[in-house]
C-alpha positions in Angstrom: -43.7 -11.4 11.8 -41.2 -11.7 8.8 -37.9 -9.4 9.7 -36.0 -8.4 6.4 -32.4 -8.1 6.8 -31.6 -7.3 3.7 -28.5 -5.5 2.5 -27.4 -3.2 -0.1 -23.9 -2.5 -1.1 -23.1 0.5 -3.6 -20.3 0.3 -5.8 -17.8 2.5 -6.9 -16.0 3.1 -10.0 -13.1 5.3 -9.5 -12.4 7.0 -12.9 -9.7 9.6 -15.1 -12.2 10.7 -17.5 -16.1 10.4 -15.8 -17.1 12.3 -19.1 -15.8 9.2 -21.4 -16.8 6.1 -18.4 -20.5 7.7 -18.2 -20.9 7.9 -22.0 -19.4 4.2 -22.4 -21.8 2.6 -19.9 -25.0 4.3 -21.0 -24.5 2.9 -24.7 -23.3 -0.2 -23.5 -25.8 -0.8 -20.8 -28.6 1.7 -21.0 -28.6 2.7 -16.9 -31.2 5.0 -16.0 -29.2 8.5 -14.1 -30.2 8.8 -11.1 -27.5 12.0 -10.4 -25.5 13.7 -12.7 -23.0 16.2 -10.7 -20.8 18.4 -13.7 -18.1 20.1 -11.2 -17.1 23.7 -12.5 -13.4 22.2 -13.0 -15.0 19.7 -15.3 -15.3 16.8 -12.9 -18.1 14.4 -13.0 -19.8 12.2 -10.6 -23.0 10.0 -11.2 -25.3 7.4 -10.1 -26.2 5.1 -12.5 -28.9 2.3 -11.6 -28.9 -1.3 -13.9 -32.0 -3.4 -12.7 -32.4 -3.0 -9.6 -28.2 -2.2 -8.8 -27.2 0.9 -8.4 -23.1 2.3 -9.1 -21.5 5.6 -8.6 -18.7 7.1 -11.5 -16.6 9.1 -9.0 -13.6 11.5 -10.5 -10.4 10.2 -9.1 -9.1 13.3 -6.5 -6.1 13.5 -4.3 -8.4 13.3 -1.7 -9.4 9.7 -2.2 -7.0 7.0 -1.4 -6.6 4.9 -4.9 
């Protein structure tokens, strides 16, 4: 029996303007959306997949240590 130990990593993008980074990388790189979340105060996070990678655009916060 085979055992697959394969691992995945997801990256993050920590970003000022999620509006401006998801535009740029779907003209530059056509990623399929996987999840689009448009916050009430205009905050955007997103999962883009390339291939077979997948990213996240994540709205710099206070919360997150950058």
């Amino acid at each position: 029996m085979t055992q697959n130990n394969t691992i995945n990593i997801t990256h993050f993008l920590i970003l000022d303007d999620g509006k401006k980074a998801l535009d740029f990388y779907v003209s530059a790189f056509g990623p399929t959306e996987k999840t689009k979340h448009e916050l009430p105060d205009g905050k955007l996070n997103a999962e883009l997949i390339i291939g077979n990678a997948s990213f996240l655009l994540v709205m710099k916060s206070r919360n997150l240590a950058t």
